[in-house]
C-alpha positions in Angstrom: 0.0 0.0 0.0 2.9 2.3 1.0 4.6 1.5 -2.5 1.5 3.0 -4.3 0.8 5.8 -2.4 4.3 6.8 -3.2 3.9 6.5 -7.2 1.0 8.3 -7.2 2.6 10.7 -5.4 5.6 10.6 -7.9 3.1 10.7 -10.6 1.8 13.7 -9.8 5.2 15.6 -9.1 6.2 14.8 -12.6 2.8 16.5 -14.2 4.2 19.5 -15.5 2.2 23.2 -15.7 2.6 25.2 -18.3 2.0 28.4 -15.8 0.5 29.5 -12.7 -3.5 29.5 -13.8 -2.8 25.8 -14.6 -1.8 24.6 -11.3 -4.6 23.3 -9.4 -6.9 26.0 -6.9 -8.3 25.2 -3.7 -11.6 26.3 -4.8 -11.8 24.1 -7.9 -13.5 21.1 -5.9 -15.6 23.0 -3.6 -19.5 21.7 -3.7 -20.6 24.9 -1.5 -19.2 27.4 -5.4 -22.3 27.6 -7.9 -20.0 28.6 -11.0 -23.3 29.7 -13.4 -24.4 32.1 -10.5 -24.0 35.7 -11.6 -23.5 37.8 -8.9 -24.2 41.2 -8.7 -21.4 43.6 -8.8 -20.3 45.3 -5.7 -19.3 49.1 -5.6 -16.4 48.8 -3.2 -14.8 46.0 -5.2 -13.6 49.4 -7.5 -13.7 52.2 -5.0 -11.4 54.4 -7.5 -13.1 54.1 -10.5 -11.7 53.6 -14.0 -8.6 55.6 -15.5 -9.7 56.5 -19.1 -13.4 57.3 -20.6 -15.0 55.1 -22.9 -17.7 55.9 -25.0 -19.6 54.2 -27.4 -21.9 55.9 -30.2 -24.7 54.8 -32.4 -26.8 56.3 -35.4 -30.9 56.0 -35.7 -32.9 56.9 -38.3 -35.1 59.8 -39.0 -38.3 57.7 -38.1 -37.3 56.9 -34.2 -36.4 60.8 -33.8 -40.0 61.4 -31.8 -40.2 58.9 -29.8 -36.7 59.0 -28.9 -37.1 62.4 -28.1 -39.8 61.5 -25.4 -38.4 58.5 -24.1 -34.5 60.2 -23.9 -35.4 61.5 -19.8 -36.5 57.9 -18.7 -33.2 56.5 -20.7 -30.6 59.2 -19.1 -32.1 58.8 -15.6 -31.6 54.6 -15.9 -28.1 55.1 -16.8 -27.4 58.1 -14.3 -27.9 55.1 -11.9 -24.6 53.3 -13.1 -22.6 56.1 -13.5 -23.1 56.5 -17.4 -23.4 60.0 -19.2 -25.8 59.9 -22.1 -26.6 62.3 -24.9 -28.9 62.5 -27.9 -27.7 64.4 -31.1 -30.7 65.2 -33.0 -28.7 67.1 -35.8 -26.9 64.4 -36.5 -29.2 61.3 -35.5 -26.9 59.8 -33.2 -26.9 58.7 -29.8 -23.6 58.5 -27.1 -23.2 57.3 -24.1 -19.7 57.5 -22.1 -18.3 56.5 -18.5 -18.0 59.1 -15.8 -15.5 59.5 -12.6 -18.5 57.9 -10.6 -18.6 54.7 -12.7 -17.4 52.1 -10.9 -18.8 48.9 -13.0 -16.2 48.6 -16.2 -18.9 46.1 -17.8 -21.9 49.0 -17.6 -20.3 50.6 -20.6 -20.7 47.2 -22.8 -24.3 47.6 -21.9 -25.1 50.8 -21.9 -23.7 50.1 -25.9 -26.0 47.3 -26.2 -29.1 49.8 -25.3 -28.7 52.3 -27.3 -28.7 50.0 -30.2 -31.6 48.3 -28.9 -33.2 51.8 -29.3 -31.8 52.5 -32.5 -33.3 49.1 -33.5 -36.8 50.1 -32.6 -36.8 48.2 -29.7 -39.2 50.0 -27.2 -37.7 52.3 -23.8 -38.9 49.9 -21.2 -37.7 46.8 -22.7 -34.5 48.1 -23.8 -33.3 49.2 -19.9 -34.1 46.2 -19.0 -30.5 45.2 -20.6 -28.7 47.0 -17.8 -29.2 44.0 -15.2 -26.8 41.2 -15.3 -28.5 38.1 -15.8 -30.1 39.9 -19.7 -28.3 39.6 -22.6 -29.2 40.9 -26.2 -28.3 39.7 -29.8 -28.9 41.6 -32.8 -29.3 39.1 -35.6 -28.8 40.6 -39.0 -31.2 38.3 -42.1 -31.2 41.3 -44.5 -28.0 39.9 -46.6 -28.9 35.7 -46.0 -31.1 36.2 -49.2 -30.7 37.9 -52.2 -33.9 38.6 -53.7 -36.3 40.7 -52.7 -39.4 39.1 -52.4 -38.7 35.6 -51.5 -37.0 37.7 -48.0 -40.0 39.5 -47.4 -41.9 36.0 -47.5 -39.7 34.2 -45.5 -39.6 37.5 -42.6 -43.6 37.0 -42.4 -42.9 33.4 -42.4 -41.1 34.1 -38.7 -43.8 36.3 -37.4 -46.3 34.4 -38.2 -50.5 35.0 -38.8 -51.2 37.6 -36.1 -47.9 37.9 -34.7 -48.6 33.7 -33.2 -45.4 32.3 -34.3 -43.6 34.9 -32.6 -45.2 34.7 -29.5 -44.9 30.7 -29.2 -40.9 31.4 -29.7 -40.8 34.4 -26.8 -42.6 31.9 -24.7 -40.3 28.6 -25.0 -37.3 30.4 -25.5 -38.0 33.0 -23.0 -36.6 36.0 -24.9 -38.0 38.9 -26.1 -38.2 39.2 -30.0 -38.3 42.0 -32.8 -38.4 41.7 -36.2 -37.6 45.1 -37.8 -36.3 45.5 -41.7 -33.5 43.8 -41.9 -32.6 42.7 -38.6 -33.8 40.6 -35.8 -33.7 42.2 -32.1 -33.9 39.8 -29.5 -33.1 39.9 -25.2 -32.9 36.8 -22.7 -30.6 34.6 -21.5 -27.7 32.8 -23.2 -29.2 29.6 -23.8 -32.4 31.4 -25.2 -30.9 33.9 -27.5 -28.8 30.7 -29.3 -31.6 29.1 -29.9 -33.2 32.1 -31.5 -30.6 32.8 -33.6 -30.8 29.5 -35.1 -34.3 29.1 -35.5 -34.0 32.6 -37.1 -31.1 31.8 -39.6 -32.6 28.3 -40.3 -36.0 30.3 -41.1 -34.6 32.5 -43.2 -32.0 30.3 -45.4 -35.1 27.8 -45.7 -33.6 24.9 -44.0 -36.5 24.2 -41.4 -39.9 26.2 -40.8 -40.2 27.7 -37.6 -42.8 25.4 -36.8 -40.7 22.7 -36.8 -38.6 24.3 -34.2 -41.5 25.1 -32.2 -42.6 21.3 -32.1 -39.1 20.2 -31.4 -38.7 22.8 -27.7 -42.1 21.9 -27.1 -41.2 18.3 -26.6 -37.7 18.8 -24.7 -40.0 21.3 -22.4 -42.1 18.1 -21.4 -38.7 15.5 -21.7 -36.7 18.0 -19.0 -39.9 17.5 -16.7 -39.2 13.4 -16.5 -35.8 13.1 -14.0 -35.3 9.3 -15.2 -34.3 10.8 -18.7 -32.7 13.6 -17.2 -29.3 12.3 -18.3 -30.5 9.9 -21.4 -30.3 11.3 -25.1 -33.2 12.6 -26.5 -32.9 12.1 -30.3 -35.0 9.1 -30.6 -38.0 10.9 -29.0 -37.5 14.1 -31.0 -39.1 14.4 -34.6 -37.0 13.9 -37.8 -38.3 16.9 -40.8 -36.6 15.5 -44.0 -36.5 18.6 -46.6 -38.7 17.5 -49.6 -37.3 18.0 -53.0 -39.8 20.4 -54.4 -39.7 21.1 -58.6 -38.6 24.0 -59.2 -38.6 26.2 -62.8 -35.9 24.7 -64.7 -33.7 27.8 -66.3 -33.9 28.4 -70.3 -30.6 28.1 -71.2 -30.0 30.5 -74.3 -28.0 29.3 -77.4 -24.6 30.2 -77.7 -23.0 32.3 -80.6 -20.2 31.0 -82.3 -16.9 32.9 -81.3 -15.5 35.9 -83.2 -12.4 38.0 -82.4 -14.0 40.8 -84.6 -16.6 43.6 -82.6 -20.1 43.9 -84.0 -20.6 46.2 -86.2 -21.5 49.3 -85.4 -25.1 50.7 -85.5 -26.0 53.9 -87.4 -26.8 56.8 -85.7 -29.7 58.8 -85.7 -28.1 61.5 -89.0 -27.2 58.8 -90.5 -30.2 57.5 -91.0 -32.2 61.3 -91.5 -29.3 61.2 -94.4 -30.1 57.8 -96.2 -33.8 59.0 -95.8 -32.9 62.4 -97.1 -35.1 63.8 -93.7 -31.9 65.5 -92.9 -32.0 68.2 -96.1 -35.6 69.1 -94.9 -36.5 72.5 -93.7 -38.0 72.4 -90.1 -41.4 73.1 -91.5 -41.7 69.9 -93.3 -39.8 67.8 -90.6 -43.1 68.9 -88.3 -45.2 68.3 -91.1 -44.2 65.2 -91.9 -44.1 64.2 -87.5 -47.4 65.3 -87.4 -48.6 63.1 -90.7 -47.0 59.9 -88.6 -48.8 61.1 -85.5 -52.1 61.6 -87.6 -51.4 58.0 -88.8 -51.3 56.6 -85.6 -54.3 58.0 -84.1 -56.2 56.5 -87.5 -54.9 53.3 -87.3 -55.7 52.9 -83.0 -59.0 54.7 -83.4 -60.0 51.8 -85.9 -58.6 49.2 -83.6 -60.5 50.2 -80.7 -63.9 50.9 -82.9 -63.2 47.6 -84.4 -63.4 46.3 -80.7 -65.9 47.6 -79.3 -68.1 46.7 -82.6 -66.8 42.7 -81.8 -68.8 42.7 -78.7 -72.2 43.3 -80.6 -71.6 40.5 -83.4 -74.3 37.7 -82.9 -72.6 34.4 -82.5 -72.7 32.3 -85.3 -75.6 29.0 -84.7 -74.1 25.4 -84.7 -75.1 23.2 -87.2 -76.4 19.9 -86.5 -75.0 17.2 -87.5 -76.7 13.5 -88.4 -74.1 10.9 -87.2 -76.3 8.1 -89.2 -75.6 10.2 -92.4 -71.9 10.5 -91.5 -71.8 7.1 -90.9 -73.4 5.4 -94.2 -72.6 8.4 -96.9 -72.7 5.6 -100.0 -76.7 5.4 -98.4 -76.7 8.9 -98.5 -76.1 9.1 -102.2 -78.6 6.3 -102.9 -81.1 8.1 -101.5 -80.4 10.8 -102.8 -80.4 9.6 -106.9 -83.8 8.0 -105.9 -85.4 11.3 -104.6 -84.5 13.3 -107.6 -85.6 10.5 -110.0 -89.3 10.6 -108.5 -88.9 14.4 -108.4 -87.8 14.0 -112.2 -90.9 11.9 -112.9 -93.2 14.0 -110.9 -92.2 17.1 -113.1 -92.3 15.1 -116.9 -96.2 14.3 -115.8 -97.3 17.9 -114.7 -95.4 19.2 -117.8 -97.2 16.5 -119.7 -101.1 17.6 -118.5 -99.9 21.1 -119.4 -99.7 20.9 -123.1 -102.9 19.1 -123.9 -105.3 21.6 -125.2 -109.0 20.7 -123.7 -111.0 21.9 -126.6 -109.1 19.2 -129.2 -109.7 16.8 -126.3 -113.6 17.0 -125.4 -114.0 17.3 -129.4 -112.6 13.9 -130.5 -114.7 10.8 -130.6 -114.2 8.3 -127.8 -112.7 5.6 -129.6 -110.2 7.8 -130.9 -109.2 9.0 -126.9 -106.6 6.3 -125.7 -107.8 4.5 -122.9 -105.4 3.5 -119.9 -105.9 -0.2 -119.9 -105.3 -0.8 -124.1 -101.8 1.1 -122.9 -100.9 -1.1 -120.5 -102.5 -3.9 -123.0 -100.3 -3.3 -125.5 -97.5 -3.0 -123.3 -97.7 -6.2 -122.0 
């Protein structure tokens, strides 16, 4: 037992440090220390204040001049507390804040800058202060330049917001941040933990990866798993959802032909006199230069005026009446014809016998004897 002790002991000796902040502290073991405590800092721990003035400065725009205006006394009186001088620059739209001999904090300074941009961010008074206390952070996430066009940007901003500001709300709640979306940039306050997550839900959001939706789903469920102390320490990827991006068709890009190569420039277009010289326009007085612009212009006017008479008549043409077709007759046409010779040989028959009765003259015909009258039946007699 002795023998061990006494490597261990050598073991230890020959560890080497590379310096002092190495070496092991009495205080690194201690179970009474909370290390993520923030404690609240302590005037006398920097009774002489700090050497050199720092200042900070930020720009707003023209828009948040009013109501920076109003809120300014609420703002100056929050950081007189700390020891921080602030001023408001109207003429040039800036704001300023800088340490003092009574600041004793050196952090204050960091966010007393982180304020003012808040402000400058549209973020409103109340909420902004509330920066000044340890345990709030801020992060200022900028989307403007994660997509290029226009519209698709404006989509995908909305997209975070939400119908009636609900998507935003649901994030505030389970990330426990506050949350601004202004132009081009994303405001947000809370702890450490939360503002990560919101800049990823916002990037992811805004480069299309996942919908914020998703994200919601996803903290909603590691809410209810941190409730359950048996899988306190267990992973929790087989009990969150998986979102598998789905290929959707997109327009496919017209590719345009390509010229064959030539060293030579194109050739160069004629101007303006050169044409009025090919047309001869160019040797014409002024007088017939307006002449002949107001003929074109007449022209025009002619030519329009008929188009839109022509129009407005098109609305008052009766539409032409389908004609009905007989499928049997466009299904049998050699029947068709038949029929059709038949008809006009009765009709040819019809005609030869009323022509006939025409020309016989009655007189002739009541004077001559009955024999000589040619009965029916000898006809038929004598054709049989």
């Amino acid at each position: 037992m002795e023998v061990e002790n006494a490597e261990k002991v050598n073991l230890e000796q020959k560890k080497k440090h590379k310096g002092k902040h190495d070496k092991p502290k009495p205080w690194d073991e201690d179970p009474n220390i909370d290390r993520w405590k923030i404690e609240k800092f302590d005037p006398s721990w920097n009774p002489d204040g700090l050497l050199e003035v720092s200042s900070f400065s930020t720009i707003f725009p023209r828009y948040r001049e009013k109501y920076l205006q109003e809120a300014w006394p609420k703002v100056k009186s929050a950081l007189k507390e700390y020891g921080i001088a602030a001023e408001l620059n109207l003429v040039e739209g800036s704001m300023t804040v800088s340490t003092t001999r009574k600041t004793r904090d050196p952090y204050v300074i960091i966010k007393a800058r982180d304020l003012i941009k808040l402000l400058s961010r549209s973020v409103p008074a109340p909420q902004a202060i509330k920066i000044l206390d340890d345990e709030m952070q801020c992060d200022i996430i900028k989307i403007g330049n994660l997509v290029r066009n226009k519209e698709r940007f404006v989509k995908r901003r909305q997209r975070l917001v939400g119908p009636n500001s609900s998507t935003l709300k649901a994030l505030e709640i389970l990330t426990s941040c506050y949350i601004l979306v202004q132009g081009n940039t994303v405001a947000a306050m809370g702890s450490f933990k939360g503002l990560k997550q919101v800049r990823r839900i916002v990037e992811d959001c805004v480069e299309n990866k996942m919908h914020p939706v998703y994200h919601i789903k996803i903290l909603m469920m590691k809410k209810e798993l941190e409730k359950d102390p048996a899988l306190k320490n267990e992973n929790w990827d087989r009990f969150l959802p998986t979102f598998k991006k789905k290929n959707v068709q997109t327009k496919k890009v017209k590719s345009k032909e390509k010229k064959p190569y030539t060293p030579f420039p194109p050739p160069q277009q004629p101007s303006k006199i050169d044409q009025e010289l090919e047309s001869g326009e160019y040797f014409l007085s002024e007088k017939k230069k307006l002449a002949k612009k107001w003929e074109e212009k007449q022209e025009k006017q002619a030519q329009k005026t008929a188009e839109n008479k022509r129009k407005r008549e098109a609305a008052f043409v009766p539409p032409k009446e389908p004609v009905k077709q007989d499928s049997n007759k466009s299904e049998n046409k050699e029947e068709d014809v038949a029929a059709l010779a038949k008809s006009s040989k009765q009709k040819a028959k019809e005609f030869g016998k009323q022509k006939s009765l025409q020309n016989i003259n009655a007189e002739e015909y009541i004077s001559a004897p009955a024999a000589e009258q040619p009965s029916k039946r000898k006809r038929k007699s004598k054709h049989t």
